[in-house]
C-alpha distance (Angstrom), angle and dihedral (degrees) to the residues before:
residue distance angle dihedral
X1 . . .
X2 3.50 . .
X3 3.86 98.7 .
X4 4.12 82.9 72.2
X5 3.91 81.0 88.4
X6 3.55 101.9 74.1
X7 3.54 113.0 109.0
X8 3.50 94.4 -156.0
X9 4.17 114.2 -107.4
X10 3.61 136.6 -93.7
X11 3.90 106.1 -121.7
X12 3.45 107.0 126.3
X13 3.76 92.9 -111.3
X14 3.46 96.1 65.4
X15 3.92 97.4 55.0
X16 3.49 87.9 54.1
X17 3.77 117.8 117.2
X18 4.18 108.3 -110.2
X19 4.12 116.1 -154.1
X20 4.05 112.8 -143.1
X21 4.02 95.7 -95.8
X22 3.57 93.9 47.6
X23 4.09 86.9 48.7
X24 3.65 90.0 52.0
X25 4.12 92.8 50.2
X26 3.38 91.1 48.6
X27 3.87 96.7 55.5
X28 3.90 86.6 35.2
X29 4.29 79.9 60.4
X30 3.79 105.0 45.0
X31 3.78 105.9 24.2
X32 4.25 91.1 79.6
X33 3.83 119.1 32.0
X34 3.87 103.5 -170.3
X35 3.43 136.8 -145.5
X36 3.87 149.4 88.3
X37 3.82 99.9 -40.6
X38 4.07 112.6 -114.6
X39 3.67 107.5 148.9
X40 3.83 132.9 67.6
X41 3.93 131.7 -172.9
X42 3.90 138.1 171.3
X43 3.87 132.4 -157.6
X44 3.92 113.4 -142.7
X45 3.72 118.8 -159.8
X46 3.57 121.2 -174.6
X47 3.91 141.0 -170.9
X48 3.78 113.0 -124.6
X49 4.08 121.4 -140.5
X50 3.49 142.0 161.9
X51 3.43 111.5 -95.3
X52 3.60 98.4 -147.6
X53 3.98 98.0 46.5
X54 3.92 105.1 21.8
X55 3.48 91.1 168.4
X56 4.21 89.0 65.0
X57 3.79 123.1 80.6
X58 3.65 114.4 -112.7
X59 3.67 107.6 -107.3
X60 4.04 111.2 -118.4
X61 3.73 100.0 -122.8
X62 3.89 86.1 44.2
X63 3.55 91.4 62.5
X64 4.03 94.3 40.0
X65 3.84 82.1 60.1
X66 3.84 97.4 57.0
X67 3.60 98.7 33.0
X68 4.12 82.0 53.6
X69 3.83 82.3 56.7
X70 3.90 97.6 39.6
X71 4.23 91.1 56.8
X72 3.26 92.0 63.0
X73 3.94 102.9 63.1
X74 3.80 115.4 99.1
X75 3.81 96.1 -107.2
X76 3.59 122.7 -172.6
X77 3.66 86.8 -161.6
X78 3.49 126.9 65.3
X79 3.90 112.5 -104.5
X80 3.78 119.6 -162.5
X81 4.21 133.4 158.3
X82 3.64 120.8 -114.7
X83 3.88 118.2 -140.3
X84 3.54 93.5 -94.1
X85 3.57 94.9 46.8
X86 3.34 98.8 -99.9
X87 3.99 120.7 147.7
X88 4.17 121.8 -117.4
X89 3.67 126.1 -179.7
X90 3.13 114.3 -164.2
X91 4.24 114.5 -157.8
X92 4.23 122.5 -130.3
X93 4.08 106.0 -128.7
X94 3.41 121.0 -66.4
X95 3.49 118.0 -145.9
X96 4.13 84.2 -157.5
X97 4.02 141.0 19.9
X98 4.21 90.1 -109.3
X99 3.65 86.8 50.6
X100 3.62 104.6 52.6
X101 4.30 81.1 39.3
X102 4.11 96.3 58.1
X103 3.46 94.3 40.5
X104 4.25 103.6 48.7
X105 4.00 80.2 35.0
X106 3.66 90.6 62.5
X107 3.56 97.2 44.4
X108 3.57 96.7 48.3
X109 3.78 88.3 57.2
X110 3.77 91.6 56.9
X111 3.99 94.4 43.8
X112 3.45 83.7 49.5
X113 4.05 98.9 49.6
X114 3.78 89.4 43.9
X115 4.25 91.4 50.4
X116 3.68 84.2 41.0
X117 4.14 96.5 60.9
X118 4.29 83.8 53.6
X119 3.71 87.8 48.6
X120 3.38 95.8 -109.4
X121 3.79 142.3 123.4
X122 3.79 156.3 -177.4
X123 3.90 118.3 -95.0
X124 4.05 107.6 -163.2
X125 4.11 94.6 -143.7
X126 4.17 125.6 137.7
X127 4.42 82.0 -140.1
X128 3.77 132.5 13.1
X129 3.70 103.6 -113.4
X130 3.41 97.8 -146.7
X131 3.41 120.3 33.5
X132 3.46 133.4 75.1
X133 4.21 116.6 -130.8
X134 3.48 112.7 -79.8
X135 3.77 112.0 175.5
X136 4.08 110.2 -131.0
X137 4.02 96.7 -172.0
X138 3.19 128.6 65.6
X139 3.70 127.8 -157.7
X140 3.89 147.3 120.5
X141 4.49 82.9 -101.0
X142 3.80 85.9 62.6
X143 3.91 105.8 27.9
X144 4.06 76.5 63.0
X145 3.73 97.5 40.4
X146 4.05 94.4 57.4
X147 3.82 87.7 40.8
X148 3.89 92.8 57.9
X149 4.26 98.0 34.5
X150 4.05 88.4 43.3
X151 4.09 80.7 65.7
X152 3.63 91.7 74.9
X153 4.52 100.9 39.7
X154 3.93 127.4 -82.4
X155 4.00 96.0 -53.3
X156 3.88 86.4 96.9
X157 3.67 96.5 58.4
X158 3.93 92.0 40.6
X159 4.04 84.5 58.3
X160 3.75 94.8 45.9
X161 3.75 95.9 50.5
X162 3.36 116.9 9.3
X163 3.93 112.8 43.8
X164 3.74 133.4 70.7
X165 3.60 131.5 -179.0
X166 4.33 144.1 175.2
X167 4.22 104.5 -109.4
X168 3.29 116.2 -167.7
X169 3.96 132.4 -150.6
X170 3.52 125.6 -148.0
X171 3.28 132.2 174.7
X172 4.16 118.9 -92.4
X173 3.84 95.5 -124.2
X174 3.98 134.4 -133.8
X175 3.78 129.3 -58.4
X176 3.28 93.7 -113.2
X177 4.28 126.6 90.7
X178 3.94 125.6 -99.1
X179 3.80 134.2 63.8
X180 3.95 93.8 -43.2
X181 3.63 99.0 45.2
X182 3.77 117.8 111.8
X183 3.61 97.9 -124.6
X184 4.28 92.3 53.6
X185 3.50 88.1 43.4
X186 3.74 95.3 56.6
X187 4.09 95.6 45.7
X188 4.01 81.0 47.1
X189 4.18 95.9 47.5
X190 3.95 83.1 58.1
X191 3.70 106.4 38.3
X192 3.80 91.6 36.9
X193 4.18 85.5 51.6
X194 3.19 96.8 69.1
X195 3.67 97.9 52.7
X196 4.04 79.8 47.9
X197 3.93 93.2 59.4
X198 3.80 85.2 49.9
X199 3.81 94.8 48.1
X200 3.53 99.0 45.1
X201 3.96 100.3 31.0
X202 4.08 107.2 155.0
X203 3.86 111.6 152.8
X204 4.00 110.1 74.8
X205 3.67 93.0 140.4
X206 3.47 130.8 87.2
X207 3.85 119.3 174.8
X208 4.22 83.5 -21.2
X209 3.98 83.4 -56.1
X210 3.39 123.7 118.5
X211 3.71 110.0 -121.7
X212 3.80 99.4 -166.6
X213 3.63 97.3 -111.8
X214 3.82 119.5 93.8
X215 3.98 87.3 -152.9
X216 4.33 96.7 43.4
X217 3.77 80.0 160.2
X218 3.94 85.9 58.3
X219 4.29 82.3 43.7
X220 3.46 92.6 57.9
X221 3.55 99.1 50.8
X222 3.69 91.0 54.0
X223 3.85 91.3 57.0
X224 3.95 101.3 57.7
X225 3.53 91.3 60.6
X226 3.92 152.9 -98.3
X227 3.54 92.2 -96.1
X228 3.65 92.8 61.8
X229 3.54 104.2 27.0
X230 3.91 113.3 8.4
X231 3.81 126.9 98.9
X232 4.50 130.3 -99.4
X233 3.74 116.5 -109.9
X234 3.93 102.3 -71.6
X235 3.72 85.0 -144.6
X236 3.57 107.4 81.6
X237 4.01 133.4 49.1
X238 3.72 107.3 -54.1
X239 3.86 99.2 -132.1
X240 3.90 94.9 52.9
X241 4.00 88.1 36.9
X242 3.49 92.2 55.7
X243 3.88 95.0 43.4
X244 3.38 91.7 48.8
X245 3.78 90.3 61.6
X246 3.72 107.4 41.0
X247 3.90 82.5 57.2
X248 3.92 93.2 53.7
X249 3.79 93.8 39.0
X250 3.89 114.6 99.5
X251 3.88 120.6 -94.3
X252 4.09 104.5 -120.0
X253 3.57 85.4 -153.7
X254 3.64 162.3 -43.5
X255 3.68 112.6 -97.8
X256 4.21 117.0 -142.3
X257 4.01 128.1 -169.7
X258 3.89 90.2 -120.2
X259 3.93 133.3 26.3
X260 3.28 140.8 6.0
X261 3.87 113.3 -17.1
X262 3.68 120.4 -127.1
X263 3.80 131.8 -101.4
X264 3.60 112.8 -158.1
X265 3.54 120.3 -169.1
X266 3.78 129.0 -136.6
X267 3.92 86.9 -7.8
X268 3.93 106.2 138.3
X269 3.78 119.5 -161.1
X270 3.86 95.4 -115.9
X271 3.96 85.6 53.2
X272 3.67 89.7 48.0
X273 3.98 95.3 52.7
X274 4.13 79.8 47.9
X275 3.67 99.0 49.7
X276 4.32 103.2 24.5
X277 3.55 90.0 -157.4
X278 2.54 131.1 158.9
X279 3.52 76.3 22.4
X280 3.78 141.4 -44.4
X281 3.73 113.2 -69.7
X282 4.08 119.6 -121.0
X283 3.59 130.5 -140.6
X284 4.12 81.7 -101.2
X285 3.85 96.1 53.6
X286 3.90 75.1 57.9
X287 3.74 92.1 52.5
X288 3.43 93.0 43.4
X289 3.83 101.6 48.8
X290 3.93 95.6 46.4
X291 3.68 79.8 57.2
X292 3.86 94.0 55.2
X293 4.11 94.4 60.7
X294 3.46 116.0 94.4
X295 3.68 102.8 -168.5
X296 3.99 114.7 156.6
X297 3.62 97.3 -105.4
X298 3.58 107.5 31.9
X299 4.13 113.6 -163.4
X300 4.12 105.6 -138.5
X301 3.69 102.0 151.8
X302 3.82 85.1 -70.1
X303 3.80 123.6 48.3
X304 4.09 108.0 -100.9
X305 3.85 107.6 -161.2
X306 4.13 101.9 -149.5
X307 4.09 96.5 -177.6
X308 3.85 106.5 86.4
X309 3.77 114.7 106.9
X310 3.84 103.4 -142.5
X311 3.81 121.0 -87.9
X312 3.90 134.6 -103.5
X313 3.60 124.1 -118.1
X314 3.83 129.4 15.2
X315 3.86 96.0 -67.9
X316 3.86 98.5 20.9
X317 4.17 90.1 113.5
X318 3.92 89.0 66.9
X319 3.77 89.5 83.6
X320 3.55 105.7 60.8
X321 3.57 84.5 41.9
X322 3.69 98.4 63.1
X323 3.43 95.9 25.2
X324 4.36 89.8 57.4
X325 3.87 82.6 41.8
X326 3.81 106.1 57.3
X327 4.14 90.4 36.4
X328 3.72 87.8 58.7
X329 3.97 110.4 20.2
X330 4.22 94.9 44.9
X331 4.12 104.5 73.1
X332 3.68 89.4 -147.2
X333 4.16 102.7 41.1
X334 4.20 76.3 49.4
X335 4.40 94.3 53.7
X336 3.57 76.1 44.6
X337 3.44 102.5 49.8
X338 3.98 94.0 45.3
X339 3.84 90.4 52.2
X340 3.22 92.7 54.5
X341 3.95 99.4 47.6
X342 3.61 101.6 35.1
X343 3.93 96.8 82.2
X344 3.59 89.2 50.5
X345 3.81 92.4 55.6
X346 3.93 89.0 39.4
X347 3.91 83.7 52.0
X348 3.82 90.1 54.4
């Protein structure tokens, strides 16, 4: 979710005004980057607690004062702050499974070492099970952000600030058919996810209640909303499926220099290159809307699979990574995979 925190750019491109068909070919050119798939990458986000009284919230300005300390370690992976204060890293490329492995491992161990000397560490859980949201940043991104998700009940808040989860990327695959090819691997990332969410389900508890769910993070998710975070039809092609969608999907809002930004409801982005009002979208209200849809595969060149809760233990997020890796990376674990699923999704 991190990506939400781009403001955009200031080329001159980007402030230029974008009509509807010039929207949709520009998400038709930079939602699928194709070719034989060589690199992997995962995004780790983690709840942070005190490791002496787990069962307190960490105070704000306590965690301002570590993550002050945690920005300065030379990182290899990126390392940004959700809204609720919890801690991603976000992996470069890997050009293989080990590599992507020794280098979040390493930087892990120094997050944790820094965290650890403010007596404070990571807890590998897909929803805090005791704590209600509380929203650590503040900023016009998220004033608007809570306005828009508190439309459709608490789950938006419980997202922003109170779940964490291991996203993997894979690469989006070559033009052509079979168990490589961009458009299998797509229909795969979704029907394979929810076997995923099952697999690797981590978040049961809900202010120390049970909710029902085993994945309450995946519960959540389902309550703000299919226009915000649900999947396309898997039953067309996947760039003009997914295009089709981001268009139709409701703008979050529409970003100003100064003052509150605002939250317009039921405004989709095709309607907004229709109407320009409030005023004429840019190639960065673009950019920045793509980045407010949390579906659970989310097309950004690569394929970034959003349905993981995240992992127990200190090295419990290396499973799903390999796991997501040899399913989609190894031609014949993928055939494999894909028989096995596609009953299931024939079923449903």
């Amino acid at each position: 979710m991190s990506d939400i925190q781009s403001d955009g750019g200031d080329c001159t491109e980007h402030r230029t005004a974008v009509t509807e068909d010039e929207a949709e070919a520009l998400i038709r050119g930079i939602c699928f980057k194709t070719g034989p798939p060589r690199t992997l990458g995962v995004e780790l986000e983690w709840l942070v607690h005190s490791l002496e009284l787990p069962q307190l919230p960490v105070t704000p300005e306590r965690l301002e004062a570590a993550y002050a300390r945690v920005r300065t370690l030379p990182l290899a992976s990126a390392l940004t702050v959700e809204p609720g204060g919890q801690l991603e890293l976000s992996s470069p490329p890997a050009a293989s499974l080990m590599e992507c492995v020794d280098t979040v491992s390493a930087d892990l161990d120094a997050v944790r070492t820094a965290l650890a000397e403010d007596g404070l560490g990571l807890a590998g859980l897909g929803h805090d099970p005791r704590h209600p949201p509380r929203r650590f940043l503040r900023a016009p991104r998220y004033d608007a952000m809570e306005t828009c998700l508190d439309r459709t009940g608490p789950a938006g808040r419980h997202m922003m600030c109170s779940s964490a989860s291991v996203q993997v990327c894979v690469d989006a695959g070559h033009e052509e058919p079979g168990p490589l090819g961009h458009t299998r691997r797509w229909w795969l990332a979704h029907q394979l996810g929810a076997v995923l969410v099952a697999a690797f389900a981590n978040s049961p508890l809900v202010g120390l209640r049970r909710t029902g769910w085993r994945s309450s993070r995946q519960l959540m998710w389902m309550e703000i909303g299919p226009g915000r975070a649900g999947a396309p039809p898997l039953d067309g092609e996947p760039r003009a499926a997914w295009a089709r969608h981001a268009l139709d999907a409701p703008v979050m809002c529409v970003r100003r220099d100064g003052g509150p930004w605002e939250v317009p409801e039921g405004l989709t982005f095709r309607e907004w290159t229709r109407s320009r009002s409030p005023r004429p979208p840019t190639r960065a209200d673009l950019d920045y809307h793509l980045s407010t849809l949390f579906p659970p595969v989310r097309p950004r060149g690569h394929l970034e699979l959003r349905m993981i809760d995240a992992q127990p233990g200190t090295d419990g997020w290396l499973v799903p990574l390999a796991v997501t890796a040899a399913l989609f990376d190894d031609p014949q674990a993928a055939e494999t995979a894909y028989r096995a699923v596609k009953p299931l999704a024939e079923r449903a």
